[in-house]
FINUVEX-95498 format. One record per residue (C-alpha): x, y, z; residue in one letter; residue number from 1. Coordinates in steps of 0.25 Angstrom, whole numbers, plus 5000, padded with zeros to 4 digits. Layout:
<recs>
REC   c1   c2   c3 resn resi
REC    X    Y    Z    a  NUM
...
</recs>
This chain:
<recs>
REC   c1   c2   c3 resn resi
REC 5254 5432 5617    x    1
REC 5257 5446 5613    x    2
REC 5266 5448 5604    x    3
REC 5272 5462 5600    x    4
REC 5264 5470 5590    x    5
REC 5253 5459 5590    x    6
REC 5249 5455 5603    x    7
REC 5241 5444 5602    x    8
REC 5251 5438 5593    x    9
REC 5261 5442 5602    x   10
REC 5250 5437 5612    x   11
REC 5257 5424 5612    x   12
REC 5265 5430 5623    x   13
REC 5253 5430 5631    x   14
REC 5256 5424 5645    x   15
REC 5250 5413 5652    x   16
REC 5260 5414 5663    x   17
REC 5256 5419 5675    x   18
REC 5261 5430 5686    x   19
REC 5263 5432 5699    x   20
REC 5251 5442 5699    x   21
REC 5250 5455 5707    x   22
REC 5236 5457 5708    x   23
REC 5233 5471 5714    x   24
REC 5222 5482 5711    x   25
REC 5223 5489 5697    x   26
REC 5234 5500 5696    x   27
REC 5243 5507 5688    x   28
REC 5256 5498 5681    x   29
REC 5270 5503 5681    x   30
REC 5272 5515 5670    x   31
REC 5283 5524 5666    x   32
REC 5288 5538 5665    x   33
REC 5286 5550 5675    x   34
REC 5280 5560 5669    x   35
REC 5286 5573 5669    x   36
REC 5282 5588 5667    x   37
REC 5268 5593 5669    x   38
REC 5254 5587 5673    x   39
REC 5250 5574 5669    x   40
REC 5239 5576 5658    x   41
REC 5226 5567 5663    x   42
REC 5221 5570 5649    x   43
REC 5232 5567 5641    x   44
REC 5235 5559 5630    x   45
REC 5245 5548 5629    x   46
REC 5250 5543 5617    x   47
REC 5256 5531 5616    x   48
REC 5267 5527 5604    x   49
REC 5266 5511 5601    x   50
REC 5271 5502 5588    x   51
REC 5259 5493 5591    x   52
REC 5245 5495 5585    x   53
REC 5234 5486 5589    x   54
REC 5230 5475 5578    x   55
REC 5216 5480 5584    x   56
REC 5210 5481 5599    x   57
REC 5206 5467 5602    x   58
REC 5217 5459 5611    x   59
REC 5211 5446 5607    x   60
REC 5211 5449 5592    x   61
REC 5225 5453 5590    x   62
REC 5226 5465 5594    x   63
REC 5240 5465 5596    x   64
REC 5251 5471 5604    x   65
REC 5245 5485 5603    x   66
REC 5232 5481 5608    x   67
REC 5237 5478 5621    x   68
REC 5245 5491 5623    x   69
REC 5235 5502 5617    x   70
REC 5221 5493 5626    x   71
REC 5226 5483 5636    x   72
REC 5225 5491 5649    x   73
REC 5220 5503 5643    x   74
REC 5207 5500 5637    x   75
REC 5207 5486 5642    x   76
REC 5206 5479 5656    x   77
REC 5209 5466 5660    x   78
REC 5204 5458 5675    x   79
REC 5219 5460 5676    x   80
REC 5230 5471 5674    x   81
REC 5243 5467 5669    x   82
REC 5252 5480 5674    x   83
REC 5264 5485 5666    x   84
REC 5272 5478 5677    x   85
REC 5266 5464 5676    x   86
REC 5257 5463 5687    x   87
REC 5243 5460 5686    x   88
REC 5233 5468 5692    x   89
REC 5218 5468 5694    x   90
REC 5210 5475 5685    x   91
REC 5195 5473 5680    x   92
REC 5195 5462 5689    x   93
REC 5195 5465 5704    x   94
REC 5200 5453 5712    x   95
REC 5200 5439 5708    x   96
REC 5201 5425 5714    x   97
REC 5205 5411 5709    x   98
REC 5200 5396 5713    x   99
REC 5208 5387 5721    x  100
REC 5211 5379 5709    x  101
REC 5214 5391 5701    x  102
REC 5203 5389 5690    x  103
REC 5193 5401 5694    x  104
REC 5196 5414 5692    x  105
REC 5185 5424 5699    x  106
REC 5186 5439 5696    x  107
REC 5180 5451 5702    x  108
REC 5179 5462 5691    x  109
REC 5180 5477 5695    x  110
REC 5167 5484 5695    x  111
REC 5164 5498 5689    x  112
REC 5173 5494 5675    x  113
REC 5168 5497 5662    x  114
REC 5172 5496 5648    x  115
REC 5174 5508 5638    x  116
REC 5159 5507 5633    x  117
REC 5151 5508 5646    x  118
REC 5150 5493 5649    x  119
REC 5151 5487 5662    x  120
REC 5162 5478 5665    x  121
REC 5159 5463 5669    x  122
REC 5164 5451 5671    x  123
REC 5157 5448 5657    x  124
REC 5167 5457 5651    x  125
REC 5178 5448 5658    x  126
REC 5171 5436 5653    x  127
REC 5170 5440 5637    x  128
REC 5186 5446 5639    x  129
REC 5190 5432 5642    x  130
REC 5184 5426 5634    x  131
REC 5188 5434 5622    x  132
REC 5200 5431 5628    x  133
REC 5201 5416 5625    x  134
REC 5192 5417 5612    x  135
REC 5193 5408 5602    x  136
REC 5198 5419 5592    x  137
REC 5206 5426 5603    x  138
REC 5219 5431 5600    x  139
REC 5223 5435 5614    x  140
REC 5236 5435 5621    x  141
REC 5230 5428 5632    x  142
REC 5220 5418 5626    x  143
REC 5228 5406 5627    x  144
REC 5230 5409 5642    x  145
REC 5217 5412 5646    x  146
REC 5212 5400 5639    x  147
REC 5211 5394 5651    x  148
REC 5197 5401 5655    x  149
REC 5189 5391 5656    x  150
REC 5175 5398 5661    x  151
REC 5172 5413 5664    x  152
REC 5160 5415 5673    x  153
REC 5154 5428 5676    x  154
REC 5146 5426 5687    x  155
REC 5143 5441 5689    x  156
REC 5147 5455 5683    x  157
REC 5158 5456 5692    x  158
REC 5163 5442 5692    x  159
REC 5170 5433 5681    x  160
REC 5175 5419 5685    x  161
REC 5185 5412 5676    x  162
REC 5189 5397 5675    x  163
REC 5200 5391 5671    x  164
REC 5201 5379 5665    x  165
REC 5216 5379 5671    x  166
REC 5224 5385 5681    x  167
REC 5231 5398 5674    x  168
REC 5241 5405 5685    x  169
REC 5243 5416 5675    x  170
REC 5226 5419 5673    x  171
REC 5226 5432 5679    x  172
REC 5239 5436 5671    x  173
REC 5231 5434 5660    x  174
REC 5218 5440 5662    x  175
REC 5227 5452 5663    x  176
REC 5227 5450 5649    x  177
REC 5211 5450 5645    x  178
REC 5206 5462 5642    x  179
REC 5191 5466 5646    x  180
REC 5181 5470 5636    x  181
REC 5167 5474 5636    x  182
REC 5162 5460 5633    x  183
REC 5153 5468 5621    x  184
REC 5163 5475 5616    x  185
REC 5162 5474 5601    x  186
REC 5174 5477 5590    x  187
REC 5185 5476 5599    x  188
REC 5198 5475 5588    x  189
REC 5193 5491 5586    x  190
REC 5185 5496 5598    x  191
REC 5187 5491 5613    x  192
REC 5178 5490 5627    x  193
REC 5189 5489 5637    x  194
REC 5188 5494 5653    x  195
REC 5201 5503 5653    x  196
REC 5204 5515 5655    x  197
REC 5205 5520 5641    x  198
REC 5196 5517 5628    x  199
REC 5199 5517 5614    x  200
REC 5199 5530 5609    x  201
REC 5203 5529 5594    x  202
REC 5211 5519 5585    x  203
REC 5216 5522 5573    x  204
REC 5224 5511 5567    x  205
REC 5238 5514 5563    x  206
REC 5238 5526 5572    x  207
REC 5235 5528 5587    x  208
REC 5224 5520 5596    x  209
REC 5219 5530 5608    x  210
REC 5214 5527 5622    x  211
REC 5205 5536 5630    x  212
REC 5203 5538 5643    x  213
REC 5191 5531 5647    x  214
REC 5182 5538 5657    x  215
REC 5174 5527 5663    x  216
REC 5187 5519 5667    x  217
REC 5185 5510 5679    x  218
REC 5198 5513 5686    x  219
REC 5210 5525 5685    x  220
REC 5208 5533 5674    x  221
REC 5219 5533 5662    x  222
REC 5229 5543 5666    x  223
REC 5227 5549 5653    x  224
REC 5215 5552 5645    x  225
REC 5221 5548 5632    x  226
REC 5232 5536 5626    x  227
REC 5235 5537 5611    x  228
REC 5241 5523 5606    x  229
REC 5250 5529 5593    x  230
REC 5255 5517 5586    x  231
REC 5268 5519 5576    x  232
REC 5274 5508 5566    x  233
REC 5288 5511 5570    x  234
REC 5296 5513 5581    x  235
REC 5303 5526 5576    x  236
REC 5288 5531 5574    x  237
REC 5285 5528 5587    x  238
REC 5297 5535 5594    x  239
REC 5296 5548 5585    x  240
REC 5281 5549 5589    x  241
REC 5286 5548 5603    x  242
REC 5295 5561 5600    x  243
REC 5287 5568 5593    x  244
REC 5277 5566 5605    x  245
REC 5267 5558 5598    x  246
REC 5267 5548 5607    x  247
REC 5268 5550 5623    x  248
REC 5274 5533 5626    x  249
REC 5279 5522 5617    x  250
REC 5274 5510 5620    x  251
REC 5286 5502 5618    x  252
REC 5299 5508 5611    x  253
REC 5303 5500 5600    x  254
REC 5314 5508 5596    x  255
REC 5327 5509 5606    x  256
REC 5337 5516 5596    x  257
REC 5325 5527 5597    x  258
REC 5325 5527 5614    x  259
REC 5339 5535 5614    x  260
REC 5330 5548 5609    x  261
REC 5322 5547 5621    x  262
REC 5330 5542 5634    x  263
REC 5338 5555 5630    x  264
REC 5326 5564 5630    x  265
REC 5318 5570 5642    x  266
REC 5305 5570 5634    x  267
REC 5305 5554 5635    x  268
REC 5307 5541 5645    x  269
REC 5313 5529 5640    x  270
REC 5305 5517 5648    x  271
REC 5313 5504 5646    x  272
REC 5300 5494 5653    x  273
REC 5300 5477 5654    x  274
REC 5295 5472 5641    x  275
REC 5291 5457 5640    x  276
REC 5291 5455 5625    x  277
REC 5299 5447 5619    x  278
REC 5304 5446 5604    x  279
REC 5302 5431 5598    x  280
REC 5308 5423 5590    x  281
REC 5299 5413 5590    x  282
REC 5302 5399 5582    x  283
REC 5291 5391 5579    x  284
REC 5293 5380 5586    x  285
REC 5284 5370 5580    x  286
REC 5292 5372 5567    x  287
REC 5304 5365 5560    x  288
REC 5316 5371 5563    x  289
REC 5312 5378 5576    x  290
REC 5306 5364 5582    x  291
REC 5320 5361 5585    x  292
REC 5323 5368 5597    x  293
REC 5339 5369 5595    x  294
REC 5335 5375 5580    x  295
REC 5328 5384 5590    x  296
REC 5339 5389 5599    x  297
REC 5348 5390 5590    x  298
REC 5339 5401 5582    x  299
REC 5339 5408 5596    x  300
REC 5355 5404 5599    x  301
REC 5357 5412 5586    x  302
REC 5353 5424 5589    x  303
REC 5358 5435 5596    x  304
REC 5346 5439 5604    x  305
REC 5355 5452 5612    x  306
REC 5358 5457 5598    x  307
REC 5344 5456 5592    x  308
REC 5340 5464 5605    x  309
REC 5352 5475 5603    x  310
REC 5347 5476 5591    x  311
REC 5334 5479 5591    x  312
REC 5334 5487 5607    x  313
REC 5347 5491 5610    x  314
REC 5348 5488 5624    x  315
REC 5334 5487 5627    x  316
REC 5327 5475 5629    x  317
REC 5331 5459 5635    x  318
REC 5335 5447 5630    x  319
REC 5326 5436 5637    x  320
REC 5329 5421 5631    x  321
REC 5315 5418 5634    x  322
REC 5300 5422 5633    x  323
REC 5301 5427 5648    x  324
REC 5304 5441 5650    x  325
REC 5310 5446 5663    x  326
REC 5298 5451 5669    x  327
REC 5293 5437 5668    x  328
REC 5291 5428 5683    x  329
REC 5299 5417 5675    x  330
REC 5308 5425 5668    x  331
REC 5322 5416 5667    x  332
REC 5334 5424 5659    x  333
REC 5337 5413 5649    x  334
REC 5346 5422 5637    x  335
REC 5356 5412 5638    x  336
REC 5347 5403 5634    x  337
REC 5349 5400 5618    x  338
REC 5358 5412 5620    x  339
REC 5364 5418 5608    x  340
REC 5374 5408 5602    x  341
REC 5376 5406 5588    x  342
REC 5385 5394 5589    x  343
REC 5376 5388 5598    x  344
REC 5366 5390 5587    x  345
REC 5372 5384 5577    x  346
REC 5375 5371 5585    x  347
REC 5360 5369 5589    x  348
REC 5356 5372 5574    x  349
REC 5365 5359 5571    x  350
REC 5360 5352 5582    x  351
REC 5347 5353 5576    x  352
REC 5349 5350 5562    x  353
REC 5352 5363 5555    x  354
REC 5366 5365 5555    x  355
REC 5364 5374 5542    x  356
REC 5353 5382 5547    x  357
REC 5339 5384 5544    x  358
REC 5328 5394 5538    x  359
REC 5316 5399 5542    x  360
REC 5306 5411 5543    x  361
REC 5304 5421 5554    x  362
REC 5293 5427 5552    x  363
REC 5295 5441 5557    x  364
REC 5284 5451 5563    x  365
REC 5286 5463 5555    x  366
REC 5289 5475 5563    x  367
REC 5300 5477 5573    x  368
REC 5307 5471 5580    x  369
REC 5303 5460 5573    x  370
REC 5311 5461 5559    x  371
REC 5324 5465 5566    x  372
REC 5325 5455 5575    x  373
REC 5321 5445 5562    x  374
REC 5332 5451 5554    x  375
REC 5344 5450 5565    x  376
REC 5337 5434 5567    x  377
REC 5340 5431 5552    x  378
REC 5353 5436 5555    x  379
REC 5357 5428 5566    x  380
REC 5352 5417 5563    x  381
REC 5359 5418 5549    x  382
REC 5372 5416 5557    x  383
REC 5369 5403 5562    x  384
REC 5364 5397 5548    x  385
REC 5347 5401 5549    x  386
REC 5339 5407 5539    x  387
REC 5329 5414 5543    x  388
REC 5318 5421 5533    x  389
REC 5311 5432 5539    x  390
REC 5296 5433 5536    x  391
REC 5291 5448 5540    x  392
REC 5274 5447 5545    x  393
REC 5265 5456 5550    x  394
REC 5260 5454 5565    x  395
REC 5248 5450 5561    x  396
REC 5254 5440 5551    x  397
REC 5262 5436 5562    x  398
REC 5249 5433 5571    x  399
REC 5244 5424 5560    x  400
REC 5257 5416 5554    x  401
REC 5266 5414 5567    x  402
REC 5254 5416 5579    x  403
REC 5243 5409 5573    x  404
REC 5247 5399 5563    x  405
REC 5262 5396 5567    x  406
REC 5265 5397 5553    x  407
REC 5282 5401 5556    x  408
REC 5293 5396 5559    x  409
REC 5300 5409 5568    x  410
REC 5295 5422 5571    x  411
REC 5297 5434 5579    x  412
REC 5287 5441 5587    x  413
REC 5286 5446 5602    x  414
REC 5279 5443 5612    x  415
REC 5274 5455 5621    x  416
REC 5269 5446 5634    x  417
REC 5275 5445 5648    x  418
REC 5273 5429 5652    x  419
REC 5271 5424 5639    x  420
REC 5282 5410 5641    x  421
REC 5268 5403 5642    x  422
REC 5266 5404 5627    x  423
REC 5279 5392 5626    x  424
REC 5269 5383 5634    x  425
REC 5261 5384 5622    x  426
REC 5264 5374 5609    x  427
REC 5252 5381 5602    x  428
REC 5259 5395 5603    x  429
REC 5263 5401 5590    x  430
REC 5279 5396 5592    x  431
REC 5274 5381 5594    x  432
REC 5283 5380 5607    x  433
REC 5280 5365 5610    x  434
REC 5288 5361 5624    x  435
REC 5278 5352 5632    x  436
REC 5285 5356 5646    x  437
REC 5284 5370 5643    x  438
REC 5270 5368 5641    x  439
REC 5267 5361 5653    x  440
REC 5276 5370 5661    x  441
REC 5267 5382 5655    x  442
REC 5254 5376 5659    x  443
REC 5258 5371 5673    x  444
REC 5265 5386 5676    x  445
REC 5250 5391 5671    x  446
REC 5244 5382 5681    x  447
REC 5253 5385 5693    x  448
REC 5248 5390 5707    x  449
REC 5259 5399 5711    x  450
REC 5267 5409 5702    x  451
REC 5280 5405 5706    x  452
REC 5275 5391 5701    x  453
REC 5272 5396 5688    x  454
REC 5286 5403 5687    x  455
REC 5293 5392 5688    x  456
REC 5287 5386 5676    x  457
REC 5288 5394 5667    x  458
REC 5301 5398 5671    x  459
REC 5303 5383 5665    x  460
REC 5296 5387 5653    x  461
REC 5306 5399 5650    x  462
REC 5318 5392 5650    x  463
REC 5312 5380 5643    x  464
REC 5309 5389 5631    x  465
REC 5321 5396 5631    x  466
REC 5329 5382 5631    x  467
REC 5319 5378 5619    x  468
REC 5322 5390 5612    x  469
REC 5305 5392 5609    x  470
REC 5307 5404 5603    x  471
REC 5319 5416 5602    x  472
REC 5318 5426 5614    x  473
REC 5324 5437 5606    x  474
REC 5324 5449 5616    x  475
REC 5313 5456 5627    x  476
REC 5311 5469 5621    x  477
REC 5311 5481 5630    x  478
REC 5300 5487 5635    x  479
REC 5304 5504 5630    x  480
REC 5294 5515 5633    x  481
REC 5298 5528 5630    x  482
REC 5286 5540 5635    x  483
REC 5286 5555 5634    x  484
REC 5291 5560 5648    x  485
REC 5278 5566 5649    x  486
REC 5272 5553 5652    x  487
REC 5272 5544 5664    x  488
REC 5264 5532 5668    x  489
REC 5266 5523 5654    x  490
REC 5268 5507 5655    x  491
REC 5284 5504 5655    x  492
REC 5282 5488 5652    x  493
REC 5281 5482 5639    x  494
REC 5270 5470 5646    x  495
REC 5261 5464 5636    x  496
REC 5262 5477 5628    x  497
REC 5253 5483 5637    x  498
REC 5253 5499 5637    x  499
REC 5243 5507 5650    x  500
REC 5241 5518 5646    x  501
REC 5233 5523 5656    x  502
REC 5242 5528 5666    x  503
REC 5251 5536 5656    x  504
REC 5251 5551 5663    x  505
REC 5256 5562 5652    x  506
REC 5261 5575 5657    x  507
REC 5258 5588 5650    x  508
</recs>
């Protein structure tokens, strides 16, 4: 799963789903901005504004949200590509080909790569990824999917052969995922061995993390010889360090009453991409009241989602009523289902017992937009007899009470990942989700032939969860990057908290 700010622990919205996969040579993704005015500088420097730090450089030791966007893609490869518009792409890995019973996976890697320290890449780097991968100490967003590795062969330096223990439609998908290291890399929460087209320059914790362009680079060298990650704790910090050219791009705006002063200024462009993550309510499900699920859609009856979302973005962002973003195959629009209805509400929470209300804690992420949207909850519920105590944490406390040790009984948090419905198939996930046809609908989608067959299926689980109420879909936030209009060539999505920066030109 990833979830924002912590993305392991938004991790959980890891996929397992599959896609139609559009597998073609490696190539550039869809970016942003033309830049204009002068020559493009192929020494420049680009510096990047972002709210999200990482926890430390390791993906599969919680590196969190900011890992992923200053290293996947940059510094790290995987087999597979995941562009900025969804496709999949080949990468370190050539061609492919499948069994008849869809159990053996046999890849071809590219030839000529190798990592930031001089090695050579092999299929025994593949082999060591993986398997750090599914670890048992693993905190990747993928482990649970891949866990369906049953063998990995290296029958020569160029070769690596995986079996599944299952059919997985979505396995290629996820090894889009898995990062590549230098299988003796050491100290990877503060140093890296990656194949990109950058390596680490300096971290300094609190302040910046820089990449440079790394001259031994197997493929297209990085359009610039220089990206600068500047990370800020606020989002006024971040905008003035765009205007007072600090920063060349912000990742992802986080504050639309600040967008007016660039849309009007010719210095900036205002991007308004496809973001696929979506801020939770998530209910416990395992736990007394929120095992009943009419006490469960009367929470999400009683509040006024469009509000919250007016509130927060202006009129940015979507109302979803599921886990499924539009950009989803099985995306359904069900925002009428548990639609904003007090009454409503209020008649279900009679139905189920508690005609004067309840009380319980949601435990609350601290940092925005999380304390907000608790706040205008309370509120809400208040109205139709809940009282809700909000209990402020720190990510990582987060990571441990509600992710780890279940110990809650609602919480908010968002979850970055594209095709992440899977996660309700699970009754071990953090929000205890239990529904024995979801879960056999999950695993036969997984083990379909065709995508089309897969589609179907979960479309099944979409409105299924939504009809359950599993969780509160609040909104799916917008996807805003705001760029000096020197600069061209930036990611516009907001997938998986990705960031390329190695096609970003900058003029002047």
């Amino acid at each position: 799963m990833s979830i924002k700010k912590t993305s392991l622990y938004a991790a959980a919205t890891a996929t397992a789903a599959g896609l139609a996969l559009t597998l073609t040579a490696c190539g550039g993704s869809g970016s942003g901005g033309s830049a204009s005015g002068g020559a493009v500088n192929k020494d420049a420097t680009v510096n990047i504004g972002s709210l999200y730090e990482p926890q430390n450089l390791d993906n599969t030791a919680g590196g969190g949200q900011g890992v992923t966007e200053a290293l996947n893609g940059n510094v790290y490869e995987g087999l597979f590509k995941l562009t900025d518009d969804g496709k999949v792409e080949k990468l370190l890995a050539t061609d492919y080909k499948v069994s008849g019973d869809g159990l053996t996976y046999t890849f071809t890697l590219r030839d000529g790569v190798k990592f930031h320290s001089g090695k050579a890449f092999t299929s025994e780097d593949v082999k060591y990824s993986l398997e750090k991968v599914i670890a048992d100490d693993s905190q990747s967003a993928r482990k649970a999917n891949l866990q369906v590795i049953k063998d990995i062969a290296t029958p020569d330096a160029r070769t690596v052969k995986v079996t599944l223990s299952k059919k997985s439609i979505s396995f290629v998908y996820n090894l889009s995922y898995v990062w590549i290291i230098n299988s003796q890399a050491k100290n990877l929460k503060t140093t890296e061995d990656g194949t990109g087209p950058y390596q680490l320059g300096k971290w300094t914790r609190g302040s910046a993390l820089s990449l440079d362009r790394f001259a031994g680079y197997w493929g297209k060298a990085a359009a610039n010889k220089t990206a600068v990650f500047h990370y800020y704790k606020d989002a006024t910090a971040l905008n003035n360090a765009l205007l007072t050219n600090a920063v060349d791009v912000v990742t992802s705006e986080q504050s639309p009453d600040a967008l007016d002063q660039f849309k009007n200024n010719q210095n900036y462009k205002v991007n308004d991409g496809d973001s696929t993550t979506k801020l939770l309510l998530a209910f416990n499900d395992k736990a007394k009241p929120f095992t009943d699920v009419k006490v469960r859609q009367a929470v999400s009856s009683a509040i006024d989602d469009k509000k919250l979302l007016e509130s927060v973005w202006g009129g940015y962002g979507k109302l979803i009523g599921s886990m499924v973003p539009p950009t989803d195959p099985w995306y359904e629009d069900l925002t009428k289902v548990n639609a904003y209805d007090p009454a409503r509400a209020k008649k279900l929470l009679a139905e189920a017992g508690y005609a004067k209300g309840f009380s319980f804690t949601l435990d609350t992420p601290n940092y925005d937009p999380h304390p907000t949207a608790a706040t205008f909850i309370k509120s809400e519920l208040a109205k139709v007899g809940v009282t809700v105590k909000i209990n402020t944490i720190t990510p990582d406390e987060w990571y441990t009470k509600v992710y780890k040790n279940h110990d809650f009984s609602a919480t908010l948090q968002e979850h970055v990942n594209d095709r992440d419905l899977v996660w309700y198939g699970n009754p071990d996930f953090y929000w205890g989700y239990d529904n024995k046809q979801v879960t056999q609908w999950v695993e036969q989608a997984e083990a379909a032939s065709t995508t089309a067959e897969q589609t179907e299926l979960l479309k099944k689980v979409n409105r299924k969860t939504a009809e359950d109420a599993a969780s509160d879909w609040l909104y799916l936030y917008p996807q805003i990057v705001v760029a000096n209009s020197k600069l061209s060539g930036y990611p516009l999505n907001g997938l998986n908290s990705q960031f390329y920066a190695y096609d970003i030109k900058k003029k002047g």
